[in-house]
N, C-alpha and C positions, 0 to 999 in steps of 0.2 A: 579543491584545486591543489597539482602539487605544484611547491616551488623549489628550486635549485637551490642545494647550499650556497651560502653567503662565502662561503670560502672558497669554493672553485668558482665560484663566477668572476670575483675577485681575482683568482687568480689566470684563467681564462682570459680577461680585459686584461690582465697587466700581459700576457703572452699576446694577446692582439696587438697591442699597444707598441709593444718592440718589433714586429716583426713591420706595422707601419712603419716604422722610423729608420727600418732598415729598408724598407719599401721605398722608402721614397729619397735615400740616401743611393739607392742604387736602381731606381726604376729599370735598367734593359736586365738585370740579372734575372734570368727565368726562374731559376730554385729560389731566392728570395720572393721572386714574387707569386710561387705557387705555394711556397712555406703563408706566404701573408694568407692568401688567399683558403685556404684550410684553416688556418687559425679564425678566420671572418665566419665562415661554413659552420663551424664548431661553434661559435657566440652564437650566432644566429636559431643554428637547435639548442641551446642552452635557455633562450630567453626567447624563444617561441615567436623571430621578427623572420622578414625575408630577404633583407636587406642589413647588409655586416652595420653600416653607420645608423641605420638603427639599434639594432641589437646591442652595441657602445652606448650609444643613449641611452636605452632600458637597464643597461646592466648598471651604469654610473647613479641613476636614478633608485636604482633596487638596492645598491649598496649603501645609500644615504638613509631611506627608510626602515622600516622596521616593520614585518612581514602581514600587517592587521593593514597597515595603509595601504603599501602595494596591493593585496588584496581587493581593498577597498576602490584605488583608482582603477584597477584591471575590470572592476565589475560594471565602476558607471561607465565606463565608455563602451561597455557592449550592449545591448538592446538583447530583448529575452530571445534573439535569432542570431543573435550571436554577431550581430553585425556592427560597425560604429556607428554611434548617433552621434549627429551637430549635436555641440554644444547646447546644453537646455532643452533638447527634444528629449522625447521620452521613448 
C-alpha cells in the first residue's frame, strides 16, 4: 500500500485548515470559497476519502500515528472485497 508523505499531508491540512477559516470568515466570497473548496478536493486525493471532513480526520489521525498502524487500521476495516466490515465482523 502506498502512503502519502507525512509532510505534505501535514502540510495539505494546514493549507485546508486556513482556507476554512477564511471560508467561514467570509462565506459569500466566491474565490475564497472555491480556494477552500480545491484545497478539500486536494486532501481528499491525498488520503483516499470522498468527503473533505473526512479526509481532515484521516489526515489528523495519520499524522499522529506512525505508518505500521495506519496500515494496520486501514486493513481491519476492509473485508478481503475491499469493502467495510461492522465492527467485529470478519
Amino acid at each position: 500500500m502506498l502512503l502519502p508523505a507525512k509532510s505534505e499531508v501535514a502540510r495539505q491540512l494546514r493549507h485546508y485548515r486556513a482556507w476554512e477559516r477564511s471560508m467561514l470568515a467570509s462565506p459569500t466570497d466566491v474565490a475564497v470559497r472555491t480556494t477552500f473548496e480545491d484545497s478539500g478536493y486536494t486532501l481528499c486525493v491525498l488520503m483516499g476519502k470522498r468527503c473533505a471532513r473526512e479526509a481532515a480526520d484521516a489526515a489528523e489521525r495519520y499524522l499522529r500515528t506512525n505508518l505500521l498502524t495506519h496500515a494496520q487500521e486501514r486493513t481491519e476495516r476492509l473485508s478481503p472485497t475491499g469493502h467495510k466490515t461492522p465492527s467485529g465482523a470478519a
